[in-house]
VOBA-1610 file (N, C-alpha, C; in pm, whole numbers, padded with zeros to 5 digits, always signed):
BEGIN
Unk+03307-00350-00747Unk+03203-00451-00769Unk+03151-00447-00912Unk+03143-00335-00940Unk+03080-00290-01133Unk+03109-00176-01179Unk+03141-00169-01256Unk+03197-00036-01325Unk+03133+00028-01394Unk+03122+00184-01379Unk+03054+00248-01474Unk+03017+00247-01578Unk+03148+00222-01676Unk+03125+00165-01788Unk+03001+00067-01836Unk+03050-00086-01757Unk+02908-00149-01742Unk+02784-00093-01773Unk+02769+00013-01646Unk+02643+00034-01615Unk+02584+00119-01750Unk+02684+00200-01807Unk+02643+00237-01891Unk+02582+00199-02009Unk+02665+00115-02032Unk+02642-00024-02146Unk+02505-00098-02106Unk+02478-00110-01960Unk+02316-00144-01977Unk+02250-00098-02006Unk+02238+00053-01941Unk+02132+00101-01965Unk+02098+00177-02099Unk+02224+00153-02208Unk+02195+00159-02338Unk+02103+00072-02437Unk+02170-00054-02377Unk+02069-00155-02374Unk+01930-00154-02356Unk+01931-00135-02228Unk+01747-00117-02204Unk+01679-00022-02292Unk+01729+00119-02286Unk+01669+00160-02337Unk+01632+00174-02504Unk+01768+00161-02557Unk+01671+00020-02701Unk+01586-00081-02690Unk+01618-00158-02600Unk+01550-00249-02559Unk+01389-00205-02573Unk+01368-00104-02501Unk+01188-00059-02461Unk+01164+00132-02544Unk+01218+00073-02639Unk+01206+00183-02706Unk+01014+00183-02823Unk+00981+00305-02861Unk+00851+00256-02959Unk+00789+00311-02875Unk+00733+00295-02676Unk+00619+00402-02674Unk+00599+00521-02679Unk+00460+00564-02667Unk+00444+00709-02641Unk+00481+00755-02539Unk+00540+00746-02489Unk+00549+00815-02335Unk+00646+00801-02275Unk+00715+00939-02181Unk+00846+00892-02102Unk+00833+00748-02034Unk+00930+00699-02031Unk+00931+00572-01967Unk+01064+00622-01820Unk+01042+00538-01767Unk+01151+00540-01634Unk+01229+00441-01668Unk+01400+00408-01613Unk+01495+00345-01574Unk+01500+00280-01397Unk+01453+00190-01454Unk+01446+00102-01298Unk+01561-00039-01304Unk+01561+00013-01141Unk+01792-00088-01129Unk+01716-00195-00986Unk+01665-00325-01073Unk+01607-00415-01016Unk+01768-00525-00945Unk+01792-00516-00817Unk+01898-00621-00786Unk+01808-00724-00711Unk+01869-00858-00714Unk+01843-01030-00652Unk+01922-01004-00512Unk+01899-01029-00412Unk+02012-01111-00342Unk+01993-01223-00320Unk+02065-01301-00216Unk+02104-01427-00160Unk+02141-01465-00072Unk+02110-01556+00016Unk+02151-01651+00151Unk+02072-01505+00263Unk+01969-01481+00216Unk+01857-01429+00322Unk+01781-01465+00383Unk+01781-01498+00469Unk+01603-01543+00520Unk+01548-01416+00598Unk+01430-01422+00520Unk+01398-01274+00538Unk+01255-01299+00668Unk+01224-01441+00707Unk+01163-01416+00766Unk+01200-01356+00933Unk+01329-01369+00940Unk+01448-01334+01111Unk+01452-01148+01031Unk+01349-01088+01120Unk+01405-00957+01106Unk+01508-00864+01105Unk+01646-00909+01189Unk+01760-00846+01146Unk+01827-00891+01016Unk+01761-00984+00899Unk+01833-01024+00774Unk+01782-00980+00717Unk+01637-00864+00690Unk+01596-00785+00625Unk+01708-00622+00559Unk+01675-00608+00460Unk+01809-00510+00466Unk+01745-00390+00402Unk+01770-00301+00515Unk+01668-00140+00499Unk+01792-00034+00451Unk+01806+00075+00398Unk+01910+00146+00374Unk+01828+00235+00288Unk+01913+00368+00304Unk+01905+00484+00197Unk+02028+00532+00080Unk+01956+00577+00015Unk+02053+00594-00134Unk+02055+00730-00174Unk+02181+00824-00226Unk+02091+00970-00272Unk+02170+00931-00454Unk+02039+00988-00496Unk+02031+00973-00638Unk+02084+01128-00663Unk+02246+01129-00741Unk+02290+01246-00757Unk+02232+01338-00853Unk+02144+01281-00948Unk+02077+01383-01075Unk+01946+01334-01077Unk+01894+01322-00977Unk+01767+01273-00936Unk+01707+01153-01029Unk+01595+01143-01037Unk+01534+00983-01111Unk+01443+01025-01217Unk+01461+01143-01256Unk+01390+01183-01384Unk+01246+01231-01409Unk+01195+01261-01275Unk+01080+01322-01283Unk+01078+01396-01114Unk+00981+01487-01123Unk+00981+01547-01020Unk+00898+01515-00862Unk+00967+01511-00787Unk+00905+01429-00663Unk+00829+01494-00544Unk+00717+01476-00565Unk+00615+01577-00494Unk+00611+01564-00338Unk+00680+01680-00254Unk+00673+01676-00084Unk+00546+01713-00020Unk+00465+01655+00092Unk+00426+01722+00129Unk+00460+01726+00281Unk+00435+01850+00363Unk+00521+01869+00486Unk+00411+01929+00582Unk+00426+01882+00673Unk+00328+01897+00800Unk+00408+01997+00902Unk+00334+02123+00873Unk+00408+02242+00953Unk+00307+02317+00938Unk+00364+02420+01089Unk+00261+02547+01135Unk+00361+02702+01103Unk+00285+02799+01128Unk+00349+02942+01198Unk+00493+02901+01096Unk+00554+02990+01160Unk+00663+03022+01056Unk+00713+02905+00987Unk+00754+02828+01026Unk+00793+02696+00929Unk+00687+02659+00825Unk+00596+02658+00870Unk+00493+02637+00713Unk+00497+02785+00605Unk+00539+02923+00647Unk+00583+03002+00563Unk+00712+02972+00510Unk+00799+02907+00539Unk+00946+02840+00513Unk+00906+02774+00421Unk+00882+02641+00414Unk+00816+02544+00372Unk+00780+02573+00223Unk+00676+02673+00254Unk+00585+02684+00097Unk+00684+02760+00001Unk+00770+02855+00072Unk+00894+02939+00001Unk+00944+02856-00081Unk+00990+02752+00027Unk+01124+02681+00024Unk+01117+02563-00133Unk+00949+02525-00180Unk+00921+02479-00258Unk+00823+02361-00234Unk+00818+02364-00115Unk+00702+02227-00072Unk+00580+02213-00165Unk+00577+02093-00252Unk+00441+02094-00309Unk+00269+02079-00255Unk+00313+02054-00145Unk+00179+02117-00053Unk+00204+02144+00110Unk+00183+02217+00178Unk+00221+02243+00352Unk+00026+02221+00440Unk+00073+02129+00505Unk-00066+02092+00611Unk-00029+02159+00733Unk-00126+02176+00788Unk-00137+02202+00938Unk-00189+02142+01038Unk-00179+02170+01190Unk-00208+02059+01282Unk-00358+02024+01242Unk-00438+02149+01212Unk-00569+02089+01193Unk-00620+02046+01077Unk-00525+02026+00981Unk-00564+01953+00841Unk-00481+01835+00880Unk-00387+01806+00952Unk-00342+01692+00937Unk-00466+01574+01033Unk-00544+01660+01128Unk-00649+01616+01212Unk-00754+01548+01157Unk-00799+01679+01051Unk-00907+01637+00964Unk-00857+01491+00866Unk-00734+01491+00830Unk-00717+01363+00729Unk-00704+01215+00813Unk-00719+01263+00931Unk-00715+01094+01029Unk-00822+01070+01049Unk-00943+01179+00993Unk-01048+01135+00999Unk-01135+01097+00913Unk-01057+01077+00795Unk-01096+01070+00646Unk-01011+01023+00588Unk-01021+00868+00599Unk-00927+00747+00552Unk-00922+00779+00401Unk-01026+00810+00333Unk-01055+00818+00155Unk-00963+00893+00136Unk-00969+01062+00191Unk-00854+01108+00177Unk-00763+01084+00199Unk-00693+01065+00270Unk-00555+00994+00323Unk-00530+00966+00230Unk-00600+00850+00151Unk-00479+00754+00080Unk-00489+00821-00045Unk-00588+00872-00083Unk-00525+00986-00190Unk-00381+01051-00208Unk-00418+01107-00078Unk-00307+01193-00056Unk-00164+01083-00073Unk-00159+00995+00007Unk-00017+00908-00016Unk+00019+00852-00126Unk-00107+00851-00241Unk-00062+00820-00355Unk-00015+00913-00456Unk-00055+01019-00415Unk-00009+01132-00497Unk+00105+01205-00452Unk+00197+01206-00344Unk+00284+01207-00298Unk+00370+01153-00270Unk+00513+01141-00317Unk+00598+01054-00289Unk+00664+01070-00196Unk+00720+01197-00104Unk+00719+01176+00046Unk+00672+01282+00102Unk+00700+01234+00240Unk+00653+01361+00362Unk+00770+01408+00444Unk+00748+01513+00481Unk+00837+01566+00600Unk+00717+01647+00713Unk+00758+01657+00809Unk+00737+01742+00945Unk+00813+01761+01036Unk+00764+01953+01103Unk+00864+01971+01216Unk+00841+01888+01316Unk+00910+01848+01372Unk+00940+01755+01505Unk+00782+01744+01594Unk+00750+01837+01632Unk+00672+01807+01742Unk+00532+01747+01622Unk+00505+01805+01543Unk+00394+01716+01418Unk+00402+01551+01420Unk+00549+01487+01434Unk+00600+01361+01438Unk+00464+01261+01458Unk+00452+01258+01606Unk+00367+01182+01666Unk+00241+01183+01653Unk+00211+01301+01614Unk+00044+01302+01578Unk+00047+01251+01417Unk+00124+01294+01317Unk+00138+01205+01231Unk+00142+01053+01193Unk+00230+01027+01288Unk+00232+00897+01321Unk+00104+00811+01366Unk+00061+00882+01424Unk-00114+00809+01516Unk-00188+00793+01415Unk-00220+00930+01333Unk-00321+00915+01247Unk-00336+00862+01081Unk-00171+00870+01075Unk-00127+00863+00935Unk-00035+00732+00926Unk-00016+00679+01037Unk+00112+00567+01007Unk+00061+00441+00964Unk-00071+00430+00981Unk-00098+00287+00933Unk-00159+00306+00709Unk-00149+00414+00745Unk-00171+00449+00536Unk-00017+00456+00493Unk+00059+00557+00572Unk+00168+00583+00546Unk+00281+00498+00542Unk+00298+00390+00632Unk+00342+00292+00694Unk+00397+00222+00560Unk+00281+00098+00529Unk+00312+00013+00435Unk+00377+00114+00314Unk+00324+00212+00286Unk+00409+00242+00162Unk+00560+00310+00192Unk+00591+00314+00271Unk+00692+00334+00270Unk+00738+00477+00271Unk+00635+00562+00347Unk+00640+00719+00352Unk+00569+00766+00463Unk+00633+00703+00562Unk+00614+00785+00747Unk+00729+00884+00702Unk+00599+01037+00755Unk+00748+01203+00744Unk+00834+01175+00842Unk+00934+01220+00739Unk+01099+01253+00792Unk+01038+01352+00880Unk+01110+01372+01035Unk+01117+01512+01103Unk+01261+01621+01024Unk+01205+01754+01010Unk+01308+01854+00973Unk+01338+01974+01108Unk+01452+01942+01166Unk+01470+02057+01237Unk+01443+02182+01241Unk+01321+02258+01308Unk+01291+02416+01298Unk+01413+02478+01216Unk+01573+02470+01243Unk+01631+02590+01220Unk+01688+02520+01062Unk+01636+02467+01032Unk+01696+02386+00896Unk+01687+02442+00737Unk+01790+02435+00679Unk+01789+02545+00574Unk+01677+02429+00476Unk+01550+02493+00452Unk+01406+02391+00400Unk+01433+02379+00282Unk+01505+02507+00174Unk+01549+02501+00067Unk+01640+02332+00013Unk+01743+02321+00112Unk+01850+02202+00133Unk+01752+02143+00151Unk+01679+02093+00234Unk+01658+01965+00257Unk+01574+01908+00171Unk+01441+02006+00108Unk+01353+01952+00010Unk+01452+01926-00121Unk+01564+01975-00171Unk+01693+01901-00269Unk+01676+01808-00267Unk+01769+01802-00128Unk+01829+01668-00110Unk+01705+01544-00106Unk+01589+01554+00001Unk+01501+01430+00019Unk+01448+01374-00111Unk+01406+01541-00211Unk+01367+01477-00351Unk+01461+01376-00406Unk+01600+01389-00419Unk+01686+01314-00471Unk+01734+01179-00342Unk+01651+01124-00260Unk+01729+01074-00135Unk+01574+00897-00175Unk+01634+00798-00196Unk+01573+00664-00193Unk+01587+00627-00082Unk+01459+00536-00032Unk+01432+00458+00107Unk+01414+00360+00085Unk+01513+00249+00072Unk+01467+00092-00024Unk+01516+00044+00084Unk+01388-00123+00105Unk+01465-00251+00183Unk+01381-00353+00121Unk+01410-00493+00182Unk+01344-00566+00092Unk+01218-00603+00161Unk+01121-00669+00127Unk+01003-00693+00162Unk+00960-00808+00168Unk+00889-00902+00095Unk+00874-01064+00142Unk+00942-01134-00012Unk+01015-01049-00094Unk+01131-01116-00177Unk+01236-01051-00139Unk+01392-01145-00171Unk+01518-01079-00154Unk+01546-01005-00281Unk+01479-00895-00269Unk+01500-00801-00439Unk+01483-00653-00367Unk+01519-00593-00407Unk+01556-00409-00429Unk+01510-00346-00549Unk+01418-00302-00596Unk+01340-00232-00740Unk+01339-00064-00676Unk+01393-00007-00767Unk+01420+00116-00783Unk+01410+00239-00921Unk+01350+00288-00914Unk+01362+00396-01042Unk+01463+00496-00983Unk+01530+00477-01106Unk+01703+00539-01112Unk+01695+00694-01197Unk+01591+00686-01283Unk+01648+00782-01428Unk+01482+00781-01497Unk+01525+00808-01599Unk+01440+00793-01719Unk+01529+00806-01847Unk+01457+00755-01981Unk+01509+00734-02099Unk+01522+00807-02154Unk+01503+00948-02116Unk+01599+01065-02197Unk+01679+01110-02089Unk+01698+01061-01971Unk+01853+01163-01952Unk+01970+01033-01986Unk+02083+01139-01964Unk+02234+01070-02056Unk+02261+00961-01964Unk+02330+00863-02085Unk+02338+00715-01963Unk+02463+00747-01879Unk+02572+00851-01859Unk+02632+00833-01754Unk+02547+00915-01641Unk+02480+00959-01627Unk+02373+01040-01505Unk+02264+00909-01443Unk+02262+00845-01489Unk+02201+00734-01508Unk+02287+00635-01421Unk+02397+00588-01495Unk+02501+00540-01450Unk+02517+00535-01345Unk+02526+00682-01290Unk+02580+00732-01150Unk+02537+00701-01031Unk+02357+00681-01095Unk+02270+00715-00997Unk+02265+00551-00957Unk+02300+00465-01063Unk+02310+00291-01011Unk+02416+00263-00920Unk+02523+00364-00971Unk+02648+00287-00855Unk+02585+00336-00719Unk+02577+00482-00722Unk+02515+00522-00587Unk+02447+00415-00507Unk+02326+00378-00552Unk+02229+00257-00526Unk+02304+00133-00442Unk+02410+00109-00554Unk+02468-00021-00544Unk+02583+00012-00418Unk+02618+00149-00406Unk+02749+00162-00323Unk+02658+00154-00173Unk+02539+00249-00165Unk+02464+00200-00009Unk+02422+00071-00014Unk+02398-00021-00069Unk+02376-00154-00087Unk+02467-00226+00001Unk+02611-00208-00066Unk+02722-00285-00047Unk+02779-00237+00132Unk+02718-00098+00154Unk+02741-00122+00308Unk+02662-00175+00398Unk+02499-00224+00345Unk+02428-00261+00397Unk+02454-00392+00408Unk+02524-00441+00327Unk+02540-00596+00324Unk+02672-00604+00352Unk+02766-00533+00432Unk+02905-00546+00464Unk+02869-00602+00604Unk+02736-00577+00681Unk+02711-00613+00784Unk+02616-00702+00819Unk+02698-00841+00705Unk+02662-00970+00723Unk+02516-01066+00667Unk+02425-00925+00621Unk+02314-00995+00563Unk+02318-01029+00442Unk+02316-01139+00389Unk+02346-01165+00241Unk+02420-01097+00140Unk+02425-01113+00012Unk+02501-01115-00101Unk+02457-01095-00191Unk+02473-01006-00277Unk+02401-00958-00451Unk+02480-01023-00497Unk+02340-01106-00598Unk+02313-01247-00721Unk+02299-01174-00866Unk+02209-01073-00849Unk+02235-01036-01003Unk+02153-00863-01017Unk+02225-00814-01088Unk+02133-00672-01121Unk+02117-00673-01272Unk+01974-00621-01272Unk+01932-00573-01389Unk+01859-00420-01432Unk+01854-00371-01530Unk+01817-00260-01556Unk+01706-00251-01673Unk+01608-00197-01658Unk+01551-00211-01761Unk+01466-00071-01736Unk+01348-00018-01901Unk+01253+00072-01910Unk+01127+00011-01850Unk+01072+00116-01816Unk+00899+00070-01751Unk+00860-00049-01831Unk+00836-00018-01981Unk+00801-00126-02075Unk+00899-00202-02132Unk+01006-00157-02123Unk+01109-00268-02140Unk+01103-00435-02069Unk+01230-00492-02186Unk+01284-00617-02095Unk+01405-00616-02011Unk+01395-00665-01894Unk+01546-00685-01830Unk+01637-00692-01891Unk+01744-00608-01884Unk+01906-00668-01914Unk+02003-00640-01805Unk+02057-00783-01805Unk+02160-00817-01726Unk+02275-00743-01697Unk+02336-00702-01582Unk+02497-00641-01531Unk+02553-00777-01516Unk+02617-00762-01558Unk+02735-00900-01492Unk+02819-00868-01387Unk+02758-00908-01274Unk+02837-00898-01145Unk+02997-00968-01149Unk+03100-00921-01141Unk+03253-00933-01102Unk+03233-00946-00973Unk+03358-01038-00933Unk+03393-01057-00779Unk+03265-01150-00727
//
């Protein structure tokens, strides 16, 4: 569908493109689709992506666990571990809550946490797009906090578009690269099963301007 090369060549682009501020900027891999109607809920298109050299900054977990798994947990690198009765106290303290979901980019919990999470936390958690993953008790916590840091949860919402931070403007544009096809390769199975068609991708810096991939095929 696009070739590395390409991708590379954009995001060289962009990042001349939005070059001059003070500050790291991010690499975000904005795609269009087409022939959606997104208001029929099965033409909505939900999917996950794993970003192989992650997206250029570090992605803060927090994980809802007790007794030994919350000693796992904090080992394992969790940037913060709750318990049944802190996760209690935050359903009762909306202010907090959404603190908390903004300063965190995802969650996990052991299994049986699920549902009480869910009750108290799913309507903050919900819209943004960070109800906890359950992690199996016997699960190596080390692996999985890796992998979820590096793991995207994109679908579309009330436009047919996909916005994603891929990178940032100092790592190398084939790591960069990589992390777009990735994107684009769960994309292309999501849409093998009939819901619309990618119209156009672009790449650009936080403060940057768009530049265009030229879609082949």
């Amino acid at each position: 569908m696009i070739s590395k090369e390409a991708l590379k060549e954009a995001v060289r682009r962009a990042v001349e493109a939005g070059r001059g501020r003070k500050f790291k900027q991010g690499i975000e891999l904005q795609i269009t689709l087409e022939n959606l109607d997104l208001k029929k809920t099965e033409e909505r298109i939900s999917f996950e992506a794993l970003l192989p050299h992650g997206n250029g900054r570090e992605r803060k977990v927090a994980f809802f666990a007790e007794g030994e798994m919350a000693v796992r947990a904090k080992e394992a690198g969790a940037d913060l571990v709750l318990s049944r009765e802190e996760l209690e106290a935050l359903g009762k303290d909306p202010k907090r809550a959404k603190k908390l979901a903004e300063e965190y980019d995802l969650f996990l919990a052991q299994p049986d946490l699920m549902p009480l999470a869910g009750r108290l936390l799913g309507r903050i958690l919900g819209p943004r797009d960070k109800i906890p993953k359950p992690v199996p008790p016997n699960a190596n916590l080390s692996q999985v906090l890796e992998r979820y840091r590096k793991l995207l949860f994109l679908r579309t919402k009330d436009q047919p578009a996909i916005r994603a931070r891929i990178g940032s403007e100092d790592m190398p544009e084939d790591k960069v690269a990589e992390n777009a096809l990735s994107v684009l390769e769960a994309l292309e199975l999501a849409l093998q099963k009939g819901k619309g068609r990618l119209k156009a991708i672009y790449l650009k810096t936080t403060m940057g301007k768009p530049v265009k991939v030229e879609v082949k095929g």
